[in-house]
N, C-alpha and C positions, 0 to 999 in steps of 0.2 A: 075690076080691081080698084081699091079707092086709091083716091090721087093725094092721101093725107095719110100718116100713120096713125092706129088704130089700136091701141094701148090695153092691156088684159089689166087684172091686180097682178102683182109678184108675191106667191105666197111659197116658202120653204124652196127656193129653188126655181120656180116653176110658172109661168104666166098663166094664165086662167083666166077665159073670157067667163061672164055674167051674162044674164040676160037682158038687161036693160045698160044702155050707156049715156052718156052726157059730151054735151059739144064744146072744146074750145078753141074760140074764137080768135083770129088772127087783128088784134086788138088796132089795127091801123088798116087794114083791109075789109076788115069786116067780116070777110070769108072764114071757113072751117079750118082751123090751123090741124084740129087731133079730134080724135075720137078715145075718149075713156072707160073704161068699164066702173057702172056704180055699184060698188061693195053694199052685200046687205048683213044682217047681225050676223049670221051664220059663218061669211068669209071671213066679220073684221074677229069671228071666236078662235076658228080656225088660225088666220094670223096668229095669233097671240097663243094658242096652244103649240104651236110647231116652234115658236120664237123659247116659249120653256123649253119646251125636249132639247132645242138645240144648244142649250146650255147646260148641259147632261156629256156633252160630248168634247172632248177634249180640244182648247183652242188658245194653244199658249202664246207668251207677248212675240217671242219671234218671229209666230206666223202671221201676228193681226201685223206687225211690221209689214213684214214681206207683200200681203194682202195691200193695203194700203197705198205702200210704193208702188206697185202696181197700176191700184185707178188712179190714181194724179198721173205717172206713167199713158193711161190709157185717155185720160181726158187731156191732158197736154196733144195727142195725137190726133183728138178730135175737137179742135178750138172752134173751127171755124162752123161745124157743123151745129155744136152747142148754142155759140153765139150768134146764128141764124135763128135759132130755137128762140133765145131770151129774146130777139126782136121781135119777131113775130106773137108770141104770148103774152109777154109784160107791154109792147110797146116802145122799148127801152132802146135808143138807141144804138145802133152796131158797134161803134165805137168804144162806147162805156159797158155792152154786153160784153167783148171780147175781154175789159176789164173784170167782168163777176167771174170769168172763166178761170182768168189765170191767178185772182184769188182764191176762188175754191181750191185750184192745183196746192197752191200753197198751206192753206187749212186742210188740205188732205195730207199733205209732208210733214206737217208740224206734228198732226194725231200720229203719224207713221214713229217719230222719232220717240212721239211722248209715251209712246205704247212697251216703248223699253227701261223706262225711268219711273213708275210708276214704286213707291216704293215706301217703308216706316219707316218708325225711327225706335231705338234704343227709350226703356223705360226705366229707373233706376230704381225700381222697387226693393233694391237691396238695401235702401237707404233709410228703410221702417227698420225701427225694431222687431226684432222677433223672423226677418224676412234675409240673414247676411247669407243665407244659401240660393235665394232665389236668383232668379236672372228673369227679365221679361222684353217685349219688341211687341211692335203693332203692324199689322201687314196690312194692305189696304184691298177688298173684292168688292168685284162686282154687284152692283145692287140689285142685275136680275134682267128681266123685262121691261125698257123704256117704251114708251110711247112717246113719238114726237112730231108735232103739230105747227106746221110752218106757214108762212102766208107768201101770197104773191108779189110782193117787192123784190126780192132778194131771190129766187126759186131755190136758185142751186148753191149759192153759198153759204145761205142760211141753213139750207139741208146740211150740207158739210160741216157746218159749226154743231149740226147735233148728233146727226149719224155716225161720223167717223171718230171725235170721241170716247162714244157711246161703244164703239167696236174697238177702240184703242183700248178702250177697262176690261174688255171681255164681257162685255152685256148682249144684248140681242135686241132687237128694236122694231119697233111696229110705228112706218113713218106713216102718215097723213097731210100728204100736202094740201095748197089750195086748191081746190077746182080748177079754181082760173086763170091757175097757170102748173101745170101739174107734168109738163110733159119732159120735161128736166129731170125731172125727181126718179120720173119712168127710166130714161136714160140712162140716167146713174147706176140705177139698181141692177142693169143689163150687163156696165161696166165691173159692178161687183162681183156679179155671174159669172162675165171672162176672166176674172182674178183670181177666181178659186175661191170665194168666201164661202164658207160652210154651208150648207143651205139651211136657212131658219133664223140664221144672224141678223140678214135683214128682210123685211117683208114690206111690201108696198103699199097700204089701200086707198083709194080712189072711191071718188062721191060725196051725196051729203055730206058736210064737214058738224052741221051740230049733233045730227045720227050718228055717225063716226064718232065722234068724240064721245056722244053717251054713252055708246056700247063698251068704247074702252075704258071710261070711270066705272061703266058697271063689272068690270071684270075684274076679280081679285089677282089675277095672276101679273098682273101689271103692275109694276113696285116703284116707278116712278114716269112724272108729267113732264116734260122739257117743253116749253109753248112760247109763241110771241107770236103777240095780237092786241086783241081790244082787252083793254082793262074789263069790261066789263064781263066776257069769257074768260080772263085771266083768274076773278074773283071766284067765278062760277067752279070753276076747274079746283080751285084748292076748297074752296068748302065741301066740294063732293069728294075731291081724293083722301080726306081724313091723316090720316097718320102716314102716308105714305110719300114719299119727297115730291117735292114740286119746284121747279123753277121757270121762273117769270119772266118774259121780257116786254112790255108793254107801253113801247112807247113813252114820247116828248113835247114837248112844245119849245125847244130848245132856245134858248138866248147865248147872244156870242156879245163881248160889251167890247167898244171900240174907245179906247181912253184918249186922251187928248193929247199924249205924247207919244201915240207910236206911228208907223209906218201907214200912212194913210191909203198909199198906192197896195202895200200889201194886204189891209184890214179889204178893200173893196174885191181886191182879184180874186181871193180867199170866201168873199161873202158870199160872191154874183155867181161862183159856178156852186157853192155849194149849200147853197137855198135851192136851186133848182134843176140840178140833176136828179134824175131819173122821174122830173115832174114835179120834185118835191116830196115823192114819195119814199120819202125813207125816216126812221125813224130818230135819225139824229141830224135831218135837213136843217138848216138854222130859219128859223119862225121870227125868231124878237130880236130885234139886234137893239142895243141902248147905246148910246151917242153919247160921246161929252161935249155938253154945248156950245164949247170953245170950238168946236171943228165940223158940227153937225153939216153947215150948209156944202161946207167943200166935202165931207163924206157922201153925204145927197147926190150931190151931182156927179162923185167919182163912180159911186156905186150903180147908179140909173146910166151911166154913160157905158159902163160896162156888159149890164144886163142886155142893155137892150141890142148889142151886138152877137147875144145867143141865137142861135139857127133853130129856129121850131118848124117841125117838118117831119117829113118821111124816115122811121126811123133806120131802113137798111141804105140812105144815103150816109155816106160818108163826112160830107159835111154839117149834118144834122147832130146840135146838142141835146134839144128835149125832143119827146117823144109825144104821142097824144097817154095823157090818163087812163087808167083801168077799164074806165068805161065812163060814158056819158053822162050815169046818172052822180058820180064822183063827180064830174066837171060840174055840172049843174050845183049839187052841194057847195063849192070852192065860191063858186060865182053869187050863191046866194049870201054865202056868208061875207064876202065882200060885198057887197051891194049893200047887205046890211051896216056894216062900217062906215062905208061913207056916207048911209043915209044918218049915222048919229055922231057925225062931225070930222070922220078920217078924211085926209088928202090923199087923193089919185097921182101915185110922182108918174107910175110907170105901166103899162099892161092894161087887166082888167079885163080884158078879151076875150071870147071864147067861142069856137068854132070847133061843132061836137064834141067829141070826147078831147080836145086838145084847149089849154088854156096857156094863154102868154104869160111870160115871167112879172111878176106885179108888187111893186112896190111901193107899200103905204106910211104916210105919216100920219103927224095927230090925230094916234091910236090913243084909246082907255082901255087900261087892264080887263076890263068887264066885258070887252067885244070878244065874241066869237075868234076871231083872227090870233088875239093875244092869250084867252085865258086857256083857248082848249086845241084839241089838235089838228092843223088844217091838213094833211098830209096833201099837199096841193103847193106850187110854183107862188107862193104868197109871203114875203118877209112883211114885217109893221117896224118902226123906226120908232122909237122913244126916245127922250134925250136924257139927263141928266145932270146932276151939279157935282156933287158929293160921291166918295167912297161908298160909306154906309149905305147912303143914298139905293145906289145901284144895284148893289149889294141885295138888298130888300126886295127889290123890284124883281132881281129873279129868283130869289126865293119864295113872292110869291106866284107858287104854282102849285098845283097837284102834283107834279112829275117832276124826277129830276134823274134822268139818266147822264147826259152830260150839258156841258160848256164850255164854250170859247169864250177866252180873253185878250184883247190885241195890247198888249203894255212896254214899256222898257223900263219902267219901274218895280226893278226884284222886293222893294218891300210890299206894294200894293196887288202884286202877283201873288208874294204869301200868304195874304191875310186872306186874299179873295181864295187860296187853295184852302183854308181852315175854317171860311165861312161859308162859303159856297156849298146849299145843299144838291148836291149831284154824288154819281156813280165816279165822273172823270170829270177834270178840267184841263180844258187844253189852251194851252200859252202862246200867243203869239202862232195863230191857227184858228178856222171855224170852228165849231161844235159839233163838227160832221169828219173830224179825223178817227181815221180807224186804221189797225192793222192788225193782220186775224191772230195773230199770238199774244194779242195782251186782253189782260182782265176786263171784260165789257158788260156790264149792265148799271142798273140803277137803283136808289130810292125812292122812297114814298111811291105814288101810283106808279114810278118806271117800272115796277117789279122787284123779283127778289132773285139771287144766284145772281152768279158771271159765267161767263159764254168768254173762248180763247181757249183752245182745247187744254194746255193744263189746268187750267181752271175748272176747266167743264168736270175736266176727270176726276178732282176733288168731288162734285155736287154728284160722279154717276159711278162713285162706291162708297162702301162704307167701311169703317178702321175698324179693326178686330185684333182684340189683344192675345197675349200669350205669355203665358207664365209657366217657366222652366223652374219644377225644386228639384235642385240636384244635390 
């Protein structure tokens, strides 16, 4: 009997071994954490045919309620068991796993509640001439068949931000996680199982993820993409889904600006854990932080004073903050591309270190816009410090990006907070806070290369139906 759990696909109800599988890796022991089954075109068709039928069959908002409350219900009962999971897979520390847990709980409460408020509004088309008998309203459906495509940062919350949703509109869903971290995603889907979800609602596949994903752009029956990843899968995905919805979430290189009149003690506590939880790898980790040069040195030193009292280690200890990285060849990337920095003039304040898959928290100054570190996305334990003089100035500097999902701003100044809210090209900006605040009910994505759509289940629920009108002549 194996000493590891050994994961089928979930299609319509039902788990189903394949005949080839794939290993994942217990990312800090090295050992086999899970055994997966690799989906080939025929299960990811299957999927997606049983995901149609099932939306043939009656599945109104009080049940996806009831459903719902339910797995937040059934995953609150199994925190600790998850949150072994997320260490083990991602990495990720125990501490901050048992944290993705009890958010997800909460992204599964929120789709629970939004699943009964979904609703139109009143059209006044009485208001044409030639129309004073008419009466009209718009009701909002489901758009069908999602396919949704999540990565290994985030497993289970990220799943929840799209799946439960996706079942709160009355859609059907065909998830795809990562590989290489997929056994969460399995988990859940079991939790679905014990809830009663219809069978076909949600479906699992497991495996190659650019196979997987091609099979599912080649499938008409698939009415919309929900994805976050690399831009450059992101591009790929909407020029192949054509006319059919898509939304994006593809990452940042996020800047937080630290101004010269606010809370210094707060702008560094704020900075030092949230550049570098969960490694860095997350999508709205703060990267750039700009300085006003009035404070730079005393932020310098608050900030490196704090980081480097981060715990890197073993992540199912307890006092352990970071974890090791995805894997080695990521580390190795982080390492080259700082090495490269300081080879074309950055200063080493902090870290730089790297012992296999694990790298120290690292904190560089005189950074150039043009360095790897600053222009593009390190998703890696790595901030760069800029300084500044000027408003505009700053302003500019992180506008110039590809990406603009969010930003932080440390201020006490409410006129230079507005402006930077009306100037600032981003999704969010966050005030007197990192550029890494979230809470899973509010509207979340971004501009330009960040993508396109928001994620925060009412949100999401806008982007996964569509408005259909209705016109009463009476």
């Amino acid at each position: 009997m194996s000493s590891h759990p050994v994961y089928g696909l979930f299609i319509d109800g039902e788990w189903i071994p394949t005949d080839s599988t794939m290993t994942v890796l217990d990312k800090f022991k090295g050992t086999t954490a899970a055994e997966i089954a690799v989906a080939g075109r025929e299960h990811v068709d299957r999927a997606v045919d049983r995901a149609a039928a099932a939306l043939k069959r009656p599945f109104p908002p009080y049940e996806r309620y009831r459903v719902l409350a339910k797995v937040a219900e059934l995953l609150q009962e199994k925190r600790e068991a998850f949150a072994l999971t997320l260490a083990a897979e991602v990495g990720k520390p125990i501490r901050e796993s048992r944290g993705e847990v009890d958010r997800a709980v909460q992204t599964i409460l929120v789709s629970a509640e939004e699943a009964k408020r979904i609703r139109g509004e009143g059209v006044p088309v009485e208001a044409a001439a030639g129309s004073e008998n008419r009466m009209a309203f718009t009701i909002r459906v489901p758009v069908g068949v999602i396919a949704a495509i999540t990565p290994f940062n985030v497993p289970l919350n990220l799943v929840c931000h799209k799946v439960c949703p996706a079942i709160a509109a009355g859609n059907s869903v065909v998830l795809k996680p990562s590989e290489v971290t997929p056994s969460v995603a399995l988990m859940l889907a079991e939790l679905f199982r014990e809830a009663g979800l219809p069978n076909g609602r949600l479906n699992v596949v497991t495996g190659d993820g650019p196979a997987i994903g091609s099979w599912l752009l080649d499938n008409p029956q698939v009415r919309m993409f929900s994805f976050t990843g690399s831009v450059r899968v992101g591009q790929s995905i909407r020029e192949r889904a054509g006319i059919r919805k898509v939304a994006l979430e593809l990452g940042n290189n996020s800047a937080t600006i630290v101004h010269r009149d606010c809370d210094l003690d707060l702008a560094a506590e704020m900075i030092a854990w949230k550049s570098f939880n969960n490694s860095g790898q997350v999508c709205i980790s703060v990267q750039r932080v700009y300085v006003h040069e009035d404070v730079r040195d005393a932020f310098v030193r608050k900030l490196a004073d704090r980081a480097a009292k981060l715990v890197v280690g073993n992540p199912y200890e307890e006092r352990t903050d970071i974890g090791p990285m995805i894997s080695e060849k990521e580390a190795q990337r982080v390492e080259a591309w700082v090495s490269e920095a300081i080879a074309e003039g950055a200063k080493l304040v902090l870290g730089g270190k790297r012992d296999g898959a694990f790298y120290t928290p690292t904190i560089l100054t005189r950074v150039k816009p043009s360095m790897k570190v600053c222009s593009r996305e390190v998703f890696g334990p790595v901030v760069s410090i800029d300084t500044y003089t000027e408003e505009d100035e700053v302003i500019a500097k992180v506008n110039d990006s590809e990406y603009g999902l969010q930003a932080g701003l440390f201020t006490n100044d409410l006129r230079f907070a507005m402006k930077a809210a009306r100037e600032i090209e981003v999704g969010g900006l966050i005030v007197n806070d990192a550029s890494s605040y979230r809470v899973d009910h509010m509207p979340y994505g971004g501009v330009k290369n960040s993508g396109t759509g928001k994620e925060g289940p009412a949100y999401a629920i806008e982007e996964m139906t569509e408005e259909k009108l209705i016109v009463l002549n009476l």
